[in-house]
N, C-alpha and C positions, 0 to 999 in steps of 0.2 A: 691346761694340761691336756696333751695325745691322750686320747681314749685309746684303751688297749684291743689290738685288733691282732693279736701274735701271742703264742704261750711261749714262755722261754723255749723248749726244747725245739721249736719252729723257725728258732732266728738261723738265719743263713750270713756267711760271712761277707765282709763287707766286700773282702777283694776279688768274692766271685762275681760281683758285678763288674767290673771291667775284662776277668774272663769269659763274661757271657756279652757283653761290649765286641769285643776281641775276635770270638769265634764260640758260639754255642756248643760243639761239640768239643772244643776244650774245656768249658765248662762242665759239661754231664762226666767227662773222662776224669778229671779233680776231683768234684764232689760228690758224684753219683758214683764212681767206677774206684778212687781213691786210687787213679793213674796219678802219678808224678818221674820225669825226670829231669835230669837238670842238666842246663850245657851251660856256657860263657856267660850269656847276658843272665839268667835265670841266678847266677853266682853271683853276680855282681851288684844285682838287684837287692837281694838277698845283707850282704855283705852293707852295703849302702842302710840297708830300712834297721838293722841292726845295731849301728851307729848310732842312726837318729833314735830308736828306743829307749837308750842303756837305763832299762830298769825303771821306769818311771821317774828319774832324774829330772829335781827343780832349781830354778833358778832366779834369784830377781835382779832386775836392772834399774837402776833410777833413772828418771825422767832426765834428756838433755832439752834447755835451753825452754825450761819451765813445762816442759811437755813431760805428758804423764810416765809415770814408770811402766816396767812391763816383767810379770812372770808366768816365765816360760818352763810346760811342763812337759814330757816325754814319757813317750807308750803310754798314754791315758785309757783305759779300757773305756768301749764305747758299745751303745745297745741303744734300737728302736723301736719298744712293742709296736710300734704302728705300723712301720714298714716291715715289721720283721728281719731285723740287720743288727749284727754284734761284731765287733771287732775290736781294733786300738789304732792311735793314732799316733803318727809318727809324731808331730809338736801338737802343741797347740799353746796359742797364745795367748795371757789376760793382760792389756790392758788396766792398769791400776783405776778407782773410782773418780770419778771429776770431784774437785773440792767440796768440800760440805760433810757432814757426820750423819749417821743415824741415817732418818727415812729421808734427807733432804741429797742426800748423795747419790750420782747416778751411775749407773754401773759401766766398768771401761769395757772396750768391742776387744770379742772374741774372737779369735784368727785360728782357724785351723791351717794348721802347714805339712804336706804331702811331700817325702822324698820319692825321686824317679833318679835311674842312672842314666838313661838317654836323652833325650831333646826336647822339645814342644813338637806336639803331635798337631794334626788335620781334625783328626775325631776328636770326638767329646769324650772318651775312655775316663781317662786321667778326670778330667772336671766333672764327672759324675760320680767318682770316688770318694773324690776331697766333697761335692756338694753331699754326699751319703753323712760323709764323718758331719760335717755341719746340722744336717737334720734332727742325726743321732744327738748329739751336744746340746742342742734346741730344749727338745722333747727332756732334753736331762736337767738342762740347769732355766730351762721357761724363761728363755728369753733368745729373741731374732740375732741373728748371724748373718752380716751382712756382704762377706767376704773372704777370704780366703788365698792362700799360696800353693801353688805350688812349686817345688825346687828340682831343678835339672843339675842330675850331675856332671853330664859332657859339656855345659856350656857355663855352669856354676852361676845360672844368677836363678830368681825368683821370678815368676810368671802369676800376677794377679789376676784372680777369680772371682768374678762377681757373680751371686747365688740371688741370679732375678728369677721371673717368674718361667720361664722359659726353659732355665737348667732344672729349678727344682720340677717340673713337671717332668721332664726327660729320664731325672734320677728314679722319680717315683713310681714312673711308668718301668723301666729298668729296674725296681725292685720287684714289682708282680709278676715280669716276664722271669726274673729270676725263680720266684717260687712256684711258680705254673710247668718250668722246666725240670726245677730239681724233684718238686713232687709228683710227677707225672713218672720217675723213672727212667725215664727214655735217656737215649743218646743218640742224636743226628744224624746220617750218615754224613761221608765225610767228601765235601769236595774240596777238592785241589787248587788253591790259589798261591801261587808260587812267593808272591811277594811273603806273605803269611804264616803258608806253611812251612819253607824253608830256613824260618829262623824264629819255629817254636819247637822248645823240649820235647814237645810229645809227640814228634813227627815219626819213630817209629816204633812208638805203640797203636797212634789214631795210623798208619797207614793210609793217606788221604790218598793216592795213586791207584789203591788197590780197593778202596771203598766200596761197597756193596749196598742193599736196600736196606739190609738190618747193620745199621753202624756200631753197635755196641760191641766193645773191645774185647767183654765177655762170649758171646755169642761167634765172632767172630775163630773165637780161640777154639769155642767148642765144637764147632766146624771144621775146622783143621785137624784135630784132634780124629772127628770123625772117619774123615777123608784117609786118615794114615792108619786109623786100626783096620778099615778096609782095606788097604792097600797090603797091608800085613799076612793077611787073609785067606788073600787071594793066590 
């Protein structure tokens, strides 16, 4: 068993690791700043992960063709004292026991499965999401996780994940940068990468064009504010 290294009220959630993946100052503006707005894809996203939830919704399948069965369960809440991470999971799948009863039965692999509305990405974003949800799973039911999916909605198949030694080190180093960021306070300033920023929600509230040294979306406001009671003033 994970030795606890996180007090509950410490856990940060799981999907702000891909927004700190994505862009750190999207990150601090969510979590830290409790910025959110929503365009097209941020709805459809949305719409999609909502689906795959309904409620913790279970399911079982019997085995075809002597191969084990499998249930399948939706919006699973998910938590890691160790990494300090809570969330839920869109699937997650059990594998039914290999034959045998009792202590002689071995247990079937556990699949965590991740909806996305868009495509298979370059970055590791996505694959250190789904490897987070695995960790969390790990830590909860004591026992290794060898794999995982992910599901694209614009191309509708499943993109297999394997959780070597290499993603989980990336996820878990991506957990710390997570907590060093949101506890620190801070938010980035913000620069401007077109591909980026032009097709995230929070492009005019972070105003990355017009970024300054103090990037907080706070601070910013209160400066403007300033700049107009003087202006009033005068």
């Amino acid at each position: 068993m994970a030795s606890t290294s996180f007090a509950e009220a410490d856990l940060r959630p799981i999907s702000a690791l891909q927004h700190l993946f994505f862009c750190p100052r999207q990150c601090a503006l969510i979590h830290n700043e409790q910025e959110w707005e929503e365009n097209r894809l941020t709805a459809e996203g949305r719409v999609l992960h909502e689906k795959a939830h309904d409620d913790t919704a279970k399911e079982h399948r019997p085995g075809r063709d002597g191969g084990p069965g499998r249930r399948t369960t939706r919006g699973l809440p998910l938590r890691s004292f160790e990494h300090g991470l809570i969330g839920q999971a869109d699937v997650v799948e059990f594998d039914d026991p290999a034959e045998g009863s009792g202590a002689t039965a071995a247990p079937g692999a556990v699949r965590p499965v991740e909806y996305k509305r868009g495509k298979p990405k370059a970055h590791q974003a996505d694959r250190v999401q789904l490897c987070a949800q695995a960790l969390c799973l790990e830590e909860m039911l004591g026992l290794e996780i060898a794999s995982g999916h992910l599901f694209y909605g614009k191309v509708r198949r499943r993109e297999p994940v394997v959780f070597d030694l290499r993603l989980r080190t990336l996820t878990a180093a991506t957990a710390a940068r997570l907590h060093e960021l949101l506890g620190s306070g801070r938010t980035p300033a913000a620069v401007y990468e077109s591909a980026k920023c032009d097709r995230c929600s929070l492009i005019r509230v972070c105003m990355p064009k017009q970024g300054g040294r103090d990037g907080s979306a706070a601070a910013r406001f209160d400066r403007e504010l300033a700049r107009s009671l003087k202006a009033g003033s005068a």
